[in-house]
FIKOLZA-1660 file (N, C-alpha, C; in steps of 0.1 Angstrom, whole numbers, plus 5000, padded with zeros to 4 digits):
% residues 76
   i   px   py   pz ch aa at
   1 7876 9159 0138  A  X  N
   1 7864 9167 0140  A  X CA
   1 7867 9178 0149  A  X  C
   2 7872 9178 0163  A  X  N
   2 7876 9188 0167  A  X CA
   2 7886 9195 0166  A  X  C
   3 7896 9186 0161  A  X  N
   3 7904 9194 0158  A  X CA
   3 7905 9204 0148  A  X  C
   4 7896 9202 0138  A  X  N
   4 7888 9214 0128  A  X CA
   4 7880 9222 0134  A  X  C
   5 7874 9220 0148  A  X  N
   5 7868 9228 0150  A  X CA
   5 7877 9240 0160  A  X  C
   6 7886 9235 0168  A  X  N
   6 7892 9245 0172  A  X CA
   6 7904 9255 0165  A  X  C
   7 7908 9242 0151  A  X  N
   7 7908 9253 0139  A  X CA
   7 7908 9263 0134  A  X  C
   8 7894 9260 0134  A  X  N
   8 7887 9275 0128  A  X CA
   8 7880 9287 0139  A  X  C
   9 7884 9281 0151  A  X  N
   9 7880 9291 0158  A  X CA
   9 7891 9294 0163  A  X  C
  10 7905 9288 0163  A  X  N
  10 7913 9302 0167  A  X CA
  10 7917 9310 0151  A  X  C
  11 7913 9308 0143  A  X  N
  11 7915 9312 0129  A  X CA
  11 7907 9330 0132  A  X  C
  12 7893 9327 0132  A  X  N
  12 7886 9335 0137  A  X CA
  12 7892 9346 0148  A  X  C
  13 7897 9341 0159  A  X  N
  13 7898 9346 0169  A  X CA
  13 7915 9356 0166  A  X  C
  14 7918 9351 0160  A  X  N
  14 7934 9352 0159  A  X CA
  14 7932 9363 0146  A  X  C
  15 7923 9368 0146  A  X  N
  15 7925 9376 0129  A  X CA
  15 7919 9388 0135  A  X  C
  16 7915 9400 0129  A  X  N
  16 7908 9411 0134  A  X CA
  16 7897 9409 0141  A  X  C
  17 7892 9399 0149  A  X  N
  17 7883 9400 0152  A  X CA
  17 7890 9403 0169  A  X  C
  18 7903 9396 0175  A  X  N
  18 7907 9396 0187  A  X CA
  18 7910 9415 0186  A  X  C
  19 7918 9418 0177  A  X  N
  19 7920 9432 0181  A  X CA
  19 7909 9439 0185  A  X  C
  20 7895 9440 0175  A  X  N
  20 7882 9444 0179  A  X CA
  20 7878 9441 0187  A  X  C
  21 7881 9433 0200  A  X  N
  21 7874 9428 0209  A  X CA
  21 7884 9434 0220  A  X  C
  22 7898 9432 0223  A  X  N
  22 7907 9439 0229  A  X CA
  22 7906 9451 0231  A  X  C
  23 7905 9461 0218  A  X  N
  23 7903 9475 0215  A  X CA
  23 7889 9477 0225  A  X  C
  24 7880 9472 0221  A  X  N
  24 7863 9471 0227  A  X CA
  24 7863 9473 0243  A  X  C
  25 7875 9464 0248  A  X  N
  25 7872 9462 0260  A  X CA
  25 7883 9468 0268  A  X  C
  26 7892 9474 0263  A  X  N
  26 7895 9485 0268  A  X CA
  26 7893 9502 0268  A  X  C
  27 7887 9499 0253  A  X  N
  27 7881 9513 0256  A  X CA
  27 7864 9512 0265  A  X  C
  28 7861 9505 0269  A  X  N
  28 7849 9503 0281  A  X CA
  28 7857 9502 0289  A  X  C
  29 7863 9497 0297  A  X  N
  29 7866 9497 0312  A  X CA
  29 7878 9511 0312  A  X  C
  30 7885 9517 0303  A  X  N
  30 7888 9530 0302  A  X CA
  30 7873 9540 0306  A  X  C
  31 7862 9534 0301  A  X  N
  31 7851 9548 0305  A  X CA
  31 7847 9543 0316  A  X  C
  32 7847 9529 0320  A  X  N
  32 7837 9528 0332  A  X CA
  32 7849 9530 0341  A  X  C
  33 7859 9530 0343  A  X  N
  33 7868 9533 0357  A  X CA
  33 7871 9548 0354  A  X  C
  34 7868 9559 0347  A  X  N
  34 7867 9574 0346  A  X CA
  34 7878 9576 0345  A  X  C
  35 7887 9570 0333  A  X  N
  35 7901 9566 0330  A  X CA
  35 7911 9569 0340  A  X  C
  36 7910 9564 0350  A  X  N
  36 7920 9558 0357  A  X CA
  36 7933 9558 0355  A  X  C
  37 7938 9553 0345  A  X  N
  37 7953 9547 0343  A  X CA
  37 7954 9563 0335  A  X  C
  38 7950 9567 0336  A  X  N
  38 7955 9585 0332  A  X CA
  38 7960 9599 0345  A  X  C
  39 7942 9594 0350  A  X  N
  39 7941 9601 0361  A  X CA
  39 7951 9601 0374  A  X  C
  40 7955 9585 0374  A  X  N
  40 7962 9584 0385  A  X CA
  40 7978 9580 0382  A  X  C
  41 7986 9585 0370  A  X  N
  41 7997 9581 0365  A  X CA
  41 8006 9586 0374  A  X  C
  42 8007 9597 0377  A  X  N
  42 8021 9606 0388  A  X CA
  42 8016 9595 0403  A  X  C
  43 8008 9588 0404  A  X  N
  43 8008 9582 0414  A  X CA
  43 8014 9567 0414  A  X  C
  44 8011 9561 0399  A  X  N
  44 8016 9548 0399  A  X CA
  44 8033 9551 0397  A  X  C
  45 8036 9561 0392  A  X  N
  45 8054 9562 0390  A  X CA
  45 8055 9562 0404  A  X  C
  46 8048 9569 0417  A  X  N
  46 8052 9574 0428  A  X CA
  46 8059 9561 0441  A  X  C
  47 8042 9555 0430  A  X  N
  47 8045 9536 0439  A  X CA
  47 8055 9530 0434  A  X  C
  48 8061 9525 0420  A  X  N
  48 8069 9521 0415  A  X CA
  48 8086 9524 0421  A  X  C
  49 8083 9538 0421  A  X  N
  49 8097 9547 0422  A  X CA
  49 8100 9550 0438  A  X  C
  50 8091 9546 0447  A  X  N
  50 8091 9553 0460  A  X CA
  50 8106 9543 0464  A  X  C
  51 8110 9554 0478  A  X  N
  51 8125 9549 0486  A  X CA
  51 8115 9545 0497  A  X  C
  52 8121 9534 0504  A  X  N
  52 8120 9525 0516  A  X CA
  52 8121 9537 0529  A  X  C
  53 8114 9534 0540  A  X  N
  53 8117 9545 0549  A  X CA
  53 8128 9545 0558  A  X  C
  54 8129 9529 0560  A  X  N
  54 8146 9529 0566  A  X CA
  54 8145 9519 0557  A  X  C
  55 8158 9507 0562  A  X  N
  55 8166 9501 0554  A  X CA
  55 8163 9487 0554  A  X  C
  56 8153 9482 0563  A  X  N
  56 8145 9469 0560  A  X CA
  56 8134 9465 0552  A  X  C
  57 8130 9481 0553  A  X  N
  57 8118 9480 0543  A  X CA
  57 8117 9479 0531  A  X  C
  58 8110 9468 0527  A  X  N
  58 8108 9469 0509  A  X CA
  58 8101 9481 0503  A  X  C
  59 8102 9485 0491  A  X  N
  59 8097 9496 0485  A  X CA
  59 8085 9483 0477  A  X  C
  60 8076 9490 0475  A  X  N
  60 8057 9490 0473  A  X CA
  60 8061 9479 0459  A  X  C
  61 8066 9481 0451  A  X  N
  61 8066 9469 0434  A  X CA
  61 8070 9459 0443  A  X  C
  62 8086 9456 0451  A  X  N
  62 8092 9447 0453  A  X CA
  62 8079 9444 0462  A  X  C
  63 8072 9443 0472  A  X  N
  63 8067 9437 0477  A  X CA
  63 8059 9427 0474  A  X  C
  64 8053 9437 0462  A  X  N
  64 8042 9431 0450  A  X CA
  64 8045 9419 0442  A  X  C
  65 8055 9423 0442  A  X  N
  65 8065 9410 0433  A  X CA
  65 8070 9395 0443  A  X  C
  66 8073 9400 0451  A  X  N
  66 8078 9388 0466  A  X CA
  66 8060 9381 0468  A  X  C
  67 8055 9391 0465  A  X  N
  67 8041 9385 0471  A  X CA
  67 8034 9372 0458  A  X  C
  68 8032 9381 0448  A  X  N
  68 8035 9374 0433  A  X CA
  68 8041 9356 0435  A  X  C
  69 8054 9358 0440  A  X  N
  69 8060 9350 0439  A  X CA
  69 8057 9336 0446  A  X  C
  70 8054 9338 0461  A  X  N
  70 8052 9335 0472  A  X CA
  70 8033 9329 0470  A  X  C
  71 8026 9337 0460  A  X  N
  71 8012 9331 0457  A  X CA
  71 8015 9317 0447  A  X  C
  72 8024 9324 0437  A  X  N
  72 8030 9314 0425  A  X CA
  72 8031 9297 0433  A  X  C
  73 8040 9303 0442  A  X  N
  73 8049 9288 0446  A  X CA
  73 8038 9284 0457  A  X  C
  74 8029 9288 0462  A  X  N
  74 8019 9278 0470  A  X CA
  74 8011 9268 0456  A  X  C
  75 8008 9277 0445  A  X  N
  75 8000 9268 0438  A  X CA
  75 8005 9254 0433  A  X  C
  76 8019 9254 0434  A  X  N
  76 8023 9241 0428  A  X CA
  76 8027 9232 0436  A  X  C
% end
């Protein structure tokens, strides 16, 4: 019985209805953040791409990533 029921709901979910809903909800938070990920593009290459100021310092991704990591491994 549930196993028919989850079924048919990822049947549902897994067909055009996910794209319509993905598509939906990105084009809303594209208007409610006053597209953003447009507006502020030469800035996210800048973070990605930036050099370290001397030579201990991590550059801005790697940090993000170390930190990433470091959240990961407390949870387990």
């Amino acid at each position: 019985m549930l196993e028919k029921i989850v079924s048919q709901a990822s049947d549902a979910l897994y067909s055009y209805v996910l794209i319509i809903v993905l598509v939906a909800g990105g084009l809303y938070f594209t208007f409610r953040t006053k597209f953003v990920q447009f507006r502020m593009l030469k800035e996210q290459f800048r973070a990605v791409t930036e050099k370290p100021e001397n030579e201990k310092a991590f550059p801005l991704f790697r940090r993000l990533w170390y930190q990433r990591r470091r959240a990961l491994a407390q949870e387990i």
